[in-house]
PyMOL Python script that loads the backbone (N, CA, C, O; Angstrom):
from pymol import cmd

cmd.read_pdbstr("""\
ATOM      1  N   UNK A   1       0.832  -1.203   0.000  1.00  0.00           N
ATOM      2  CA  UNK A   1       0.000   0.000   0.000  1.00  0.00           C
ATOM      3  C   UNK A   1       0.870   1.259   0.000  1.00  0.00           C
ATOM      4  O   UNK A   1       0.550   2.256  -0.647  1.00  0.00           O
ATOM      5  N   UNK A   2       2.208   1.171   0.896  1.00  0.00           N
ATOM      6  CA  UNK A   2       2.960   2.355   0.547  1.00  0.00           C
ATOM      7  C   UNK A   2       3.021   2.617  -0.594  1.00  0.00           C
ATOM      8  O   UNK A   2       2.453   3.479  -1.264  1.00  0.00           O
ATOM      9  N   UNK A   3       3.846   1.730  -0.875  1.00  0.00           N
ATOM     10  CA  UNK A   3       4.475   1.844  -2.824  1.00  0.00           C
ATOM     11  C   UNK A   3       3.377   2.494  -3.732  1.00  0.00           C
ATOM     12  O   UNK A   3       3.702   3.260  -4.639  1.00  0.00           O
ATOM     13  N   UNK A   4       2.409   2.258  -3.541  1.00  0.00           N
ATOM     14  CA  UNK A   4       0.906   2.568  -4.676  1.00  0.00           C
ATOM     15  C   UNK A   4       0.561   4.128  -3.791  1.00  0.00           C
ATOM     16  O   UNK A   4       0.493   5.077  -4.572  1.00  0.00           O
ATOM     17  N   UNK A   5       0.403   4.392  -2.728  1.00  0.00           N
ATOM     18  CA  UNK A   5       0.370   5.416  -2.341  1.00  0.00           C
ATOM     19  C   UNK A   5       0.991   6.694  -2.869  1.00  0.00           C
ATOM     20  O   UNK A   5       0.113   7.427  -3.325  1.00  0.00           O
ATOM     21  N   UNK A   6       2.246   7.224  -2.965  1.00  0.00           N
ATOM     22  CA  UNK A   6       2.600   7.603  -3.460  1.00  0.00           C
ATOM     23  C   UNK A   6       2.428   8.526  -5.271  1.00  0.00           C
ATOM     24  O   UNK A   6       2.427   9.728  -5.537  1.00  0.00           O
ATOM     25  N   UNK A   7       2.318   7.443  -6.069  1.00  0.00           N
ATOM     26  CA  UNK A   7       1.540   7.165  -7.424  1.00  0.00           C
ATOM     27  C   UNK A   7       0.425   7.882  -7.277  1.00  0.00           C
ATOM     28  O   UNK A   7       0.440   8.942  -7.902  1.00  0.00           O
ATOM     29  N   UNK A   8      -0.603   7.640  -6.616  1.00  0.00           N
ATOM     30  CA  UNK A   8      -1.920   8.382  -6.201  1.00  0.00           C
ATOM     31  C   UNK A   8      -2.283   9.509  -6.164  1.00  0.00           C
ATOM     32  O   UNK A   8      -3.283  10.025  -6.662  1.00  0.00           O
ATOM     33  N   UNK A   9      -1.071  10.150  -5.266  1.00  0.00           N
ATOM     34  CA  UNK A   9      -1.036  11.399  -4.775  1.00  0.00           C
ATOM     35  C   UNK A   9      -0.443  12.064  -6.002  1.00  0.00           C
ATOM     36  O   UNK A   9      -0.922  13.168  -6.262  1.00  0.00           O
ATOM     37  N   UNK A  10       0.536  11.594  -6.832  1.00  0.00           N
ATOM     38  CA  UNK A  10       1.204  12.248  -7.998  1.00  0.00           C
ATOM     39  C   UNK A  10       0.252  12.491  -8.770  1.00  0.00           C
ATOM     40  O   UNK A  10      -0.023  13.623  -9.167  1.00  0.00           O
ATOM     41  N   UNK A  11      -0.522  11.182  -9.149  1.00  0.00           N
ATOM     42  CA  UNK A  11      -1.948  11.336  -9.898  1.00  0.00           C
ATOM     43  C   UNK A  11      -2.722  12.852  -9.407  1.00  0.00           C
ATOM     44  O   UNK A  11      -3.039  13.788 -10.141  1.00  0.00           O
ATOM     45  N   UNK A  12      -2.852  12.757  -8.278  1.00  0.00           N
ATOM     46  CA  UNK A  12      -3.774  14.178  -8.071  1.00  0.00           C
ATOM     47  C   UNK A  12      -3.329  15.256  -8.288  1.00  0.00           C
ATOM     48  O   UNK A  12      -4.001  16.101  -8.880  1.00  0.00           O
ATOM     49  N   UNK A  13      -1.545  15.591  -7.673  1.00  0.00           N
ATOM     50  CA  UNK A  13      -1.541  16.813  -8.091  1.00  0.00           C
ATOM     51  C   UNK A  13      -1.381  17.152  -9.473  1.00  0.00           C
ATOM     52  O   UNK A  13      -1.608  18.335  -9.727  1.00  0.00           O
ATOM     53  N   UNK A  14      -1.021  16.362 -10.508  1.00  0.00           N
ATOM     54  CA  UNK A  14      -1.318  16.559 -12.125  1.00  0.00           C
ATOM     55  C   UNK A  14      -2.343  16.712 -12.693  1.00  0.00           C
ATOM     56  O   UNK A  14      -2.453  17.405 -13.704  1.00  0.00           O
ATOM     57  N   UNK A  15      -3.754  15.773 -11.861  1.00  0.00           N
ATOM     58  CA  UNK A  15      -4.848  16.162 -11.959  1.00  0.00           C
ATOM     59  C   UNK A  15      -5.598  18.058 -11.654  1.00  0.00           C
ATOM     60  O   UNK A  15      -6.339  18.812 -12.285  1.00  0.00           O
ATOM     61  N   UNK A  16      -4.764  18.111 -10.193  1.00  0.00           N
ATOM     62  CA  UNK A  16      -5.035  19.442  -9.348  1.00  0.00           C
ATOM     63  C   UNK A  16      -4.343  20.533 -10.414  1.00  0.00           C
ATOM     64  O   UNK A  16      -4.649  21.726 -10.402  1.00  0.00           O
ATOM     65  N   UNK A  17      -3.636  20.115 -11.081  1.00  0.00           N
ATOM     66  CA  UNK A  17      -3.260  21.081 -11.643  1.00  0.00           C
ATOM     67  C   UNK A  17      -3.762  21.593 -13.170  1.00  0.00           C
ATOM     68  O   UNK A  17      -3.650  22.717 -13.660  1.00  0.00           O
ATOM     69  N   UNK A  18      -4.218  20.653 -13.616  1.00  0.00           N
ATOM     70  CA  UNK A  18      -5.320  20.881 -15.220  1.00  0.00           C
ATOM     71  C   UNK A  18      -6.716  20.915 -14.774  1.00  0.00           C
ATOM     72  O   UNK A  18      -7.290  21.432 -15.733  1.00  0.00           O
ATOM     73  N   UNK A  19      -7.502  20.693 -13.975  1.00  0.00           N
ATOM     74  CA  UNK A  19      -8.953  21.285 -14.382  1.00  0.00           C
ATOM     75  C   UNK A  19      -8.948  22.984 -14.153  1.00  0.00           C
ATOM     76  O   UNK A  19      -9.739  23.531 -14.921  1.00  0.00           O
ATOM     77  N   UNK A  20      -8.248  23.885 -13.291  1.00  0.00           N
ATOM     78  CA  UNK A  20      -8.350  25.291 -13.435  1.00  0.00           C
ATOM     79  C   UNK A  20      -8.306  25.640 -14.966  1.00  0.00           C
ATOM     80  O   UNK A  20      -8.800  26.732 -15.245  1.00  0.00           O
ATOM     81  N   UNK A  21      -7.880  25.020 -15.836  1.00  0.00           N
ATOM     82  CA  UNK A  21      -7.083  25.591 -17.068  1.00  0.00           C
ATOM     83  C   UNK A  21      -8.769  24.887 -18.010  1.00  0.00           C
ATOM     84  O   UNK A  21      -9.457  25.493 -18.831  1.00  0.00           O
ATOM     85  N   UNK A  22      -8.889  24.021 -17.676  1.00  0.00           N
ATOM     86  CA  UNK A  22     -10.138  23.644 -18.644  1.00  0.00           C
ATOM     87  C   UNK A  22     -11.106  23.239 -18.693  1.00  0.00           C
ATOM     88  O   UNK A  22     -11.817  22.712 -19.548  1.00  0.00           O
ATOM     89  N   UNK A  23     -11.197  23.642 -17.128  1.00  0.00           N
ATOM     90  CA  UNK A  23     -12.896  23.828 -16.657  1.00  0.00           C
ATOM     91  C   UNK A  23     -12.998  25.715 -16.970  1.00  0.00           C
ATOM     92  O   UNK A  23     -14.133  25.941 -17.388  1.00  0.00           O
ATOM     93  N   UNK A  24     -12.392  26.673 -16.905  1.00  0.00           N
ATOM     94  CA  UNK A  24     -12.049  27.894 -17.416  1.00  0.00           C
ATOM     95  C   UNK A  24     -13.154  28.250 -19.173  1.00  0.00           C
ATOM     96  O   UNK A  24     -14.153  28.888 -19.504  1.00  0.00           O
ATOM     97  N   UNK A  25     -11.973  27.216 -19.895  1.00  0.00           N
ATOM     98  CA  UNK A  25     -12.343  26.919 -21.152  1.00  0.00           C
ATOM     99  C   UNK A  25     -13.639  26.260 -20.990  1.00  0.00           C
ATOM    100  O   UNK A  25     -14.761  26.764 -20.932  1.00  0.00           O
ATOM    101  N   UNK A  26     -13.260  24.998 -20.925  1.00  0.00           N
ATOM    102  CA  UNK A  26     -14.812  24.019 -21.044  1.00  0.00           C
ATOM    103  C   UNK A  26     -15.645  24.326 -20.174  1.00  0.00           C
ATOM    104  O   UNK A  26     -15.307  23.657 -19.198  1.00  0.00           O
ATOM    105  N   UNK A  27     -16.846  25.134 -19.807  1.00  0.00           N
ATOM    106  CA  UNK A  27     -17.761  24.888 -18.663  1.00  0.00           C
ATOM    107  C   UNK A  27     -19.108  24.094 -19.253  1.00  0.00           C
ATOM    108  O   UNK A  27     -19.815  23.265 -18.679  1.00  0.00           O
ATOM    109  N   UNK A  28     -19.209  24.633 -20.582  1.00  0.00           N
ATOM    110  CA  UNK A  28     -20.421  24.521 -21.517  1.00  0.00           C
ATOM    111  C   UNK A  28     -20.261  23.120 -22.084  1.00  0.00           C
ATOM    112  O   UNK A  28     -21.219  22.434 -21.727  1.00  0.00           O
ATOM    113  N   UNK A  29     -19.703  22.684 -22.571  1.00  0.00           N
ATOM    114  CA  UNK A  29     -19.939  21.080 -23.436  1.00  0.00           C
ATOM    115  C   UNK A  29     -19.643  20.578 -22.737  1.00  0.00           C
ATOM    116  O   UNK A  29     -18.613  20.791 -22.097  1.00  0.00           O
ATOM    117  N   UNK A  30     -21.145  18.891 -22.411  1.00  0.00           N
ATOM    118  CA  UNK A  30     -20.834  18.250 -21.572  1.00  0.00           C
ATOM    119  C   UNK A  30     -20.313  17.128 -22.228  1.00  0.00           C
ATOM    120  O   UNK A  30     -20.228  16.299 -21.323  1.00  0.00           O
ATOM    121  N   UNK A  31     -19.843  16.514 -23.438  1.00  0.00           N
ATOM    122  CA  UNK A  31     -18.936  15.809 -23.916  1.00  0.00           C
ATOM    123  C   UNK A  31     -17.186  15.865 -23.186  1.00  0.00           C
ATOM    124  O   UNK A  31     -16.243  15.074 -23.213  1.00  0.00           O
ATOM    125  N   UNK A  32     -17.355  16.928 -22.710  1.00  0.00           N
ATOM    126  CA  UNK A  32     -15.395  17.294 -21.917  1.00  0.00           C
ATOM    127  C   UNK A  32     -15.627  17.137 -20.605  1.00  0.00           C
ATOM    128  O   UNK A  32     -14.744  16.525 -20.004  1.00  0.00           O
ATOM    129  N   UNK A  33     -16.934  17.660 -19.717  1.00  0.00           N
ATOM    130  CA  UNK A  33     -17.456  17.868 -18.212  1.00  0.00           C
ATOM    131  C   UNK A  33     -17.683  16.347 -17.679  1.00  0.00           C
ATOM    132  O   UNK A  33     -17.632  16.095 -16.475  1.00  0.00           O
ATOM    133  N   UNK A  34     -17.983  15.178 -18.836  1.00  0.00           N
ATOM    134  CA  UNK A  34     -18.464  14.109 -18.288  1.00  0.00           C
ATOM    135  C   UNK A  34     -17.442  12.960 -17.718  1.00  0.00           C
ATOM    136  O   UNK A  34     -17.447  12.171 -16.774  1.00  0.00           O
ATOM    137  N   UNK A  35     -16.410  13.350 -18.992  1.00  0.00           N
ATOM    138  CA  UNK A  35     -15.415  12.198 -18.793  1.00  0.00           C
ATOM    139  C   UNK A  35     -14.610  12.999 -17.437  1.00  0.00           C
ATOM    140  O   UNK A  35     -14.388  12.308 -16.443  1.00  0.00           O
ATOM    141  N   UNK A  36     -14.274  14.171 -17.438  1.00  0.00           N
ATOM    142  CA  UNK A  36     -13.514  14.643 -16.022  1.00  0.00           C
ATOM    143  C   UNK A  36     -14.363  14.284 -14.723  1.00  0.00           C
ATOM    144  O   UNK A  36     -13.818  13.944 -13.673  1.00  0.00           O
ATOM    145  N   UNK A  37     -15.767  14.390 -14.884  1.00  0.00           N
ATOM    146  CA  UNK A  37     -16.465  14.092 -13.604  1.00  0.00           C
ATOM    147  C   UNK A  37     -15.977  12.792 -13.228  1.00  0.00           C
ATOM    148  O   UNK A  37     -15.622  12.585 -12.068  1.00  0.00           O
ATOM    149  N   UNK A  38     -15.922  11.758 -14.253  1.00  0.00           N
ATOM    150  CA  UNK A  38     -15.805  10.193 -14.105  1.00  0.00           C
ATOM    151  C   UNK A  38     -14.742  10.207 -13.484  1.00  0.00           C
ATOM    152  O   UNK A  38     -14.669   9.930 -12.286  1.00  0.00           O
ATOM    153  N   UNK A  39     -13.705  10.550 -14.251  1.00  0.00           N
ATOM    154  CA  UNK A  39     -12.286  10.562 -13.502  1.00  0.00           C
ATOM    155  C   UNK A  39     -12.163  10.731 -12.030  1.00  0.00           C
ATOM    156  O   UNK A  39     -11.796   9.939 -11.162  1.00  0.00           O
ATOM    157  N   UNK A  40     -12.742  12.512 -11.945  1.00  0.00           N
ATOM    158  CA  UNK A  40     -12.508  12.615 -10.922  1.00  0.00           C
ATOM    159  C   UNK A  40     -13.136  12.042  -9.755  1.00  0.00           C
ATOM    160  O   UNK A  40     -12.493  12.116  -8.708  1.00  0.00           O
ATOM    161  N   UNK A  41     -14.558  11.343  -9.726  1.00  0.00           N
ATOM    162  CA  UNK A  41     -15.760  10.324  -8.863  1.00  0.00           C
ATOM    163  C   UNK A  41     -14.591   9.043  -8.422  1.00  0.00           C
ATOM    164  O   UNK A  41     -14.351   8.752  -7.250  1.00  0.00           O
ATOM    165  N   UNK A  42     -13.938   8.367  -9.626  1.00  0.00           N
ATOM    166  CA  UNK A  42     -12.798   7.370  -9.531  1.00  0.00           C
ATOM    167  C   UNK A  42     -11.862   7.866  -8.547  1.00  0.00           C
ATOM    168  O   UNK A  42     -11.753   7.233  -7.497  1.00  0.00           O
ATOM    169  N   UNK A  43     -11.135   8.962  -8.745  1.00  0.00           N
ATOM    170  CA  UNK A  43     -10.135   9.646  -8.016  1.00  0.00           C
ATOM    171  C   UNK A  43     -10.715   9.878  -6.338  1.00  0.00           C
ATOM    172  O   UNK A  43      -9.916  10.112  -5.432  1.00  0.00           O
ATOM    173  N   UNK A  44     -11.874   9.797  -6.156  1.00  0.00           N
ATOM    174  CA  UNK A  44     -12.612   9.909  -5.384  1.00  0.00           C
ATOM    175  C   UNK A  44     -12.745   8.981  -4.207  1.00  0.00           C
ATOM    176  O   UNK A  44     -12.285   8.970  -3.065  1.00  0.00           O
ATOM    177  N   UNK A  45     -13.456   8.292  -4.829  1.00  0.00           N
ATOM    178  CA  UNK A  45     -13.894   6.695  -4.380  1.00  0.00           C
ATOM    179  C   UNK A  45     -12.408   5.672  -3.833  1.00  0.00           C
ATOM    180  O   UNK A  45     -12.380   4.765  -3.002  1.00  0.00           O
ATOM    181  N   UNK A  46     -11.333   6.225  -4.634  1.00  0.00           N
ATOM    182  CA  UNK A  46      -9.848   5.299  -4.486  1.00  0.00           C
ATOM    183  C   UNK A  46      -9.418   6.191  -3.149  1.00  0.00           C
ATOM    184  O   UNK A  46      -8.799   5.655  -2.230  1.00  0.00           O
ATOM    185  N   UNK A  47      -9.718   7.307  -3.123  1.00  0.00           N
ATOM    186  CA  UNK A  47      -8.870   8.660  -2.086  1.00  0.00           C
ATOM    187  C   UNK A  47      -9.997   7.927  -0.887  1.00  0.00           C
ATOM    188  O   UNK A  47      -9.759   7.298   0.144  1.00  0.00           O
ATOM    189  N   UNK A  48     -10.512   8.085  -1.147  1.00  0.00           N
ATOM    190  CA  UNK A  48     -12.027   7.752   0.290  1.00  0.00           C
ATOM    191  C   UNK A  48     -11.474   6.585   0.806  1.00  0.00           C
ATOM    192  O   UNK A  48     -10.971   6.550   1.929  1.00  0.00           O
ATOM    193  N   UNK A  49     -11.551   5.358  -0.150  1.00  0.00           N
ATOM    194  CA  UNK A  49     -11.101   3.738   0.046  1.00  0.00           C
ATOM    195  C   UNK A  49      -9.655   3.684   0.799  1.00  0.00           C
ATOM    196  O   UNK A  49      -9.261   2.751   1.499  1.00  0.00           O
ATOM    197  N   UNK A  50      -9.070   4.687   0.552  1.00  0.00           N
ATOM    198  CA  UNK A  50      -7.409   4.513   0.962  1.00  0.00           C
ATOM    199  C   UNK A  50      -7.570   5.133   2.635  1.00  0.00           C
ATOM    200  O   UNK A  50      -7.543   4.539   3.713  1.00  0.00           O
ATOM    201  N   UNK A  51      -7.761   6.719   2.257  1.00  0.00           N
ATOM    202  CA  UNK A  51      -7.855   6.984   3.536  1.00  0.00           C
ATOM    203  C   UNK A  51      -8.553   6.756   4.540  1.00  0.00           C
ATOM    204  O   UNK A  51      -8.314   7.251   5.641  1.00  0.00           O
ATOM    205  N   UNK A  52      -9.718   5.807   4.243  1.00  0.00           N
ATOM    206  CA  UNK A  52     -10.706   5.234   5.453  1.00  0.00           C
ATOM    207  C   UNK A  52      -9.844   3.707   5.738  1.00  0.00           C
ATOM    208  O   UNK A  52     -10.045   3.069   6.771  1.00  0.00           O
ATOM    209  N   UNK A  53      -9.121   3.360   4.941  1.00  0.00           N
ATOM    210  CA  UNK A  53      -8.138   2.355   5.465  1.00  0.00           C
ATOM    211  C   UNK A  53      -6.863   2.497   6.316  1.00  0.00           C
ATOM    212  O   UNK A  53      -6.568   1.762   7.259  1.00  0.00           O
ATOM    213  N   UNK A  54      -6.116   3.582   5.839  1.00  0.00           N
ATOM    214  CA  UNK A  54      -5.416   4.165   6.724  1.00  0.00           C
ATOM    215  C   UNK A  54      -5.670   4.304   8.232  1.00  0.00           C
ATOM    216  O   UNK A  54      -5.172   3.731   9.201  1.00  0.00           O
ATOM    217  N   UNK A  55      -6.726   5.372   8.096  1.00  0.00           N
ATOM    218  CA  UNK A  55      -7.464   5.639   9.521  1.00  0.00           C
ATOM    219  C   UNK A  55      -7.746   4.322  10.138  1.00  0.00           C
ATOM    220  O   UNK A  55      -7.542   4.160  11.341  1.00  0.00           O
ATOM    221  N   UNK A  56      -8.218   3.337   9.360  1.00  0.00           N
ATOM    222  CA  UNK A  56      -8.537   2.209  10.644  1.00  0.00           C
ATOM    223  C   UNK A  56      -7.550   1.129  10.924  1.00  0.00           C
ATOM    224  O   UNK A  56      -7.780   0.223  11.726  1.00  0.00           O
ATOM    225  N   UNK A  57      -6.426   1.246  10.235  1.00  0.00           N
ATOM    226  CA  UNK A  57      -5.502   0.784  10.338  1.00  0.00           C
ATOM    227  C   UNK A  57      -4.655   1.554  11.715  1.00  0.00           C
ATOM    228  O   UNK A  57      -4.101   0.969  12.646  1.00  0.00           O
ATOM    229  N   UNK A  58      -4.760   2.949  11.501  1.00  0.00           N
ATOM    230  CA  UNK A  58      -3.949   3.575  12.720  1.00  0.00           C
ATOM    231  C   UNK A  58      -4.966   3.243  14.328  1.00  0.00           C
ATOM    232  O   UNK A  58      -4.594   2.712  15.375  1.00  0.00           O
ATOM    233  N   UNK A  59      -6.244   3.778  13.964  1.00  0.00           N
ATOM    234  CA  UNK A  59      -7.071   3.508  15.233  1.00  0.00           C
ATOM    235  C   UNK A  59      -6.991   2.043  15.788  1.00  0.00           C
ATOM    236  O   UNK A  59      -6.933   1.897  17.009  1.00  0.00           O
ATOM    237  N   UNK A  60      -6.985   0.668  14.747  1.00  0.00           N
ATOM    238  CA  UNK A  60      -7.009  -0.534  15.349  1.00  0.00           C
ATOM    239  C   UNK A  60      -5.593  -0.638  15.789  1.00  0.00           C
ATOM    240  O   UNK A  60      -5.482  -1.417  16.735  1.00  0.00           O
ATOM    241  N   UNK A  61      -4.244   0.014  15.321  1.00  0.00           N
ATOM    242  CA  UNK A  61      -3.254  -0.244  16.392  1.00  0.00           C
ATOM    243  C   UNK A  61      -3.216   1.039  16.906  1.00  0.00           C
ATOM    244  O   UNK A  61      -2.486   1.300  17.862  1.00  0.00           O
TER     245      UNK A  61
END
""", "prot")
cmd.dss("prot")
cmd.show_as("cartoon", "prot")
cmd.util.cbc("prot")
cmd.orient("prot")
């Protein structure tokens, strides 16, 4: 889980760093709005899954 951790977080801030630039541009066509939502719901759901594992990993020891 370390090793993949890491990766994750790189993932986001590359992510964190392109929707200002083309959600800007794109607000209007939802052909560009849909696939980023997906992404980011994924990016989501993996961040939630990790850090609610973490946490109960630290609380159970």
């Amino acid at each position: 889980m370390k090793s993949i951790w890491p990766k994750y977080r790189r993932d986001l801030q590359n992510t964190a760093q392109v929707p200002p630039t083309t959600l800007t541009q794109t607000q209007t066509p939802q052909s560009v709005t849909v696939p980023l939502s997906n992404k980011a719901k994924l990016l989501l759901i993996i961040l939630i899954a990790l850090a609610s594992m973490l946490t109960y990993k630290r609380a159970g020891a």
